[in-house]
Structure formats: C-alpha cells, structure tokens
C-alpha positions as CSV (number, residue, x, y, z in Angstrom):
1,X,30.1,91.5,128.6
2,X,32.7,91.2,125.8
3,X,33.0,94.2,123.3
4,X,31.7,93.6,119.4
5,X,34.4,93.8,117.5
6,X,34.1,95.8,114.0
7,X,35.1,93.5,110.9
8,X,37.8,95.9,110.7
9,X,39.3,94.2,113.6
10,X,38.4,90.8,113.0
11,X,41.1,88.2,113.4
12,X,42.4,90.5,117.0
13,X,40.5,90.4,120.4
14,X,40.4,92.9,123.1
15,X,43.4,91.1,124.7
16,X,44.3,93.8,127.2
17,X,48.6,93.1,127.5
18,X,49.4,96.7,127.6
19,X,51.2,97.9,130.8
20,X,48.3,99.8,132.8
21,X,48.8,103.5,134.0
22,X,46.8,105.1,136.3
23,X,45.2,108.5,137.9
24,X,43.1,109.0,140.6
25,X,40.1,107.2,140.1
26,X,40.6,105.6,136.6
27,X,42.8,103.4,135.4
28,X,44.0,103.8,131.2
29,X,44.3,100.5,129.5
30,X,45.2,100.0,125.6
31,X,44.3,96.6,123.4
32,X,45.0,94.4,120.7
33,X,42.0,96.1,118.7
34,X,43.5,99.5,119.3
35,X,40.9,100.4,121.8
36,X,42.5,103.1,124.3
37,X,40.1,102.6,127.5
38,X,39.6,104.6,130.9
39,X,38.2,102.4,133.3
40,X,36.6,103.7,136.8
41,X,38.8,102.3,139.8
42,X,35.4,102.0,141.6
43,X,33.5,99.7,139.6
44,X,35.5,99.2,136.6
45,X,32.7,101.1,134.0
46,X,34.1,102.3,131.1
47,X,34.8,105.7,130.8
48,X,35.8,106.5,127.6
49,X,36.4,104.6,124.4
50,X,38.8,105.5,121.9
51,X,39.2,103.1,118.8
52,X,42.7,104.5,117.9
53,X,42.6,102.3,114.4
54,X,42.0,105.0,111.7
55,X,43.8,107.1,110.1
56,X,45.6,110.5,111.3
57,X,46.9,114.0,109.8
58,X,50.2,114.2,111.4
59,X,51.5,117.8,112.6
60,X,54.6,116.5,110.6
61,X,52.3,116.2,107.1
62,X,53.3,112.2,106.9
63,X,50.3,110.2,107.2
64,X,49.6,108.0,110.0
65,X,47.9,105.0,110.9
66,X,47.1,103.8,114.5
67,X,46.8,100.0,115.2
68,X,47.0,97.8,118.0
69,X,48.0,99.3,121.7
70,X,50.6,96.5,123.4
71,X,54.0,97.4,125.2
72,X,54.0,99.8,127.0
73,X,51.2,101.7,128.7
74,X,49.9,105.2,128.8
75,X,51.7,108.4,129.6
76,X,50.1,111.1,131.7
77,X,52.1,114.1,132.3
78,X,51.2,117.6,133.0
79,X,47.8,117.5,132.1
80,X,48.1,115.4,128.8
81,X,47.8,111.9,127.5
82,X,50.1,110.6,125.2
83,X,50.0,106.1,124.3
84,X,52.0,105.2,121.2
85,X,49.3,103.1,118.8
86,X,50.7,100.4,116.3
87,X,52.8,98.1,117.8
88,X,52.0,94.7,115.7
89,X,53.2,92.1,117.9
90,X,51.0,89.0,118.7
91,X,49.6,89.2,115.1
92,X,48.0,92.7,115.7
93,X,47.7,95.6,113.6
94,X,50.8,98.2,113.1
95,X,50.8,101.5,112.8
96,X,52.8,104.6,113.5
97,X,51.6,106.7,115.3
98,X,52.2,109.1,118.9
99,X,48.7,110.2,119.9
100,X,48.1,113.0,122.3
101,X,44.9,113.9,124.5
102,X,44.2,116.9,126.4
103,X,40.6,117.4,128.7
104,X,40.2,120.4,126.5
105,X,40.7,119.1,123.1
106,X,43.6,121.1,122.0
C-alpha cells in the first residue's frame, strides 16, 4: 500500500533514492516527500514515521526548513540519529536543515 501524500507534498512521491543505513533489526530510509522511515528488517512494517517537511527553531536562532531526504543516508552514531533534510534534487523540496534524534528525546 502506497502512502497518501499531504497536498503539501503534491507534485513529489515517496521515491525512496536515499542511501539506506542500518541497525540491528531496522533499517532507516529517507524520501522525496521528506518522510524519514524505520522499517523492521523482519517484515518490513514501518516503525516510525517522521515527516521532516516543517519548519524548525535552530539551536543557532536561523530558521530552518526541512524538505526532501535524497543523497546520502542516515547517520547513527553513539546513540543518536542525525539525516540532513532538504536536498532539492529530482524536483524535490529544499531545505536546510541537520536534524538530530535521540531514544530519549533530548
């Protein structure tokens, strides 16, 4: 089954060209529509969902704006998450933005 895609994203698809990184058990992919997915490695359910289109406070004070995920793929390292979300080529939707995830949220 193929994901709806919010009118904000109309025009992309959930083209998945993103280099793939992985951990045991789940493997990270990013999108066109900016969707930063973990997939099981058992039976490829998803996860987790991240729509990383929106706009961000920066720690910096610029504002950023995440758009499509393409290039390269996730970064997992010591317990964090880090994918780089705005890269505009194949049409998609830029951005500037370094996001970072943590399993406790901080």
């Amino acid at each position: 089954m193929l994901p709806v895609i919010p009118a904000h994203h109309r025009g992309q698809d959930a083209a998945q060209s993103a280099a793939l990184s992985a951990i045991p058990g789940v493997v990270l992919t990013g999108s066109l529509d900016g969707h930063l997915r973990a997939l099981s490695t058992t039976d490829g359910n998803v996860l987790w969902d991240f729509d990383t289109v929106r706009d961000y406070s920066t720690v910096d004070g610029i504002p950023g704006k995440g758009g499509s995920l393409d290039g390269p793929g996730p970064v997992i390292v010591d317990g964090m998450l880090y994918v780089n979300s705005g890269y505009p080529r194949f049409g998609g939707t830029s951005g500037n933005v370094l996001l970072a995830f943590s399993v406790d949220g901080k």
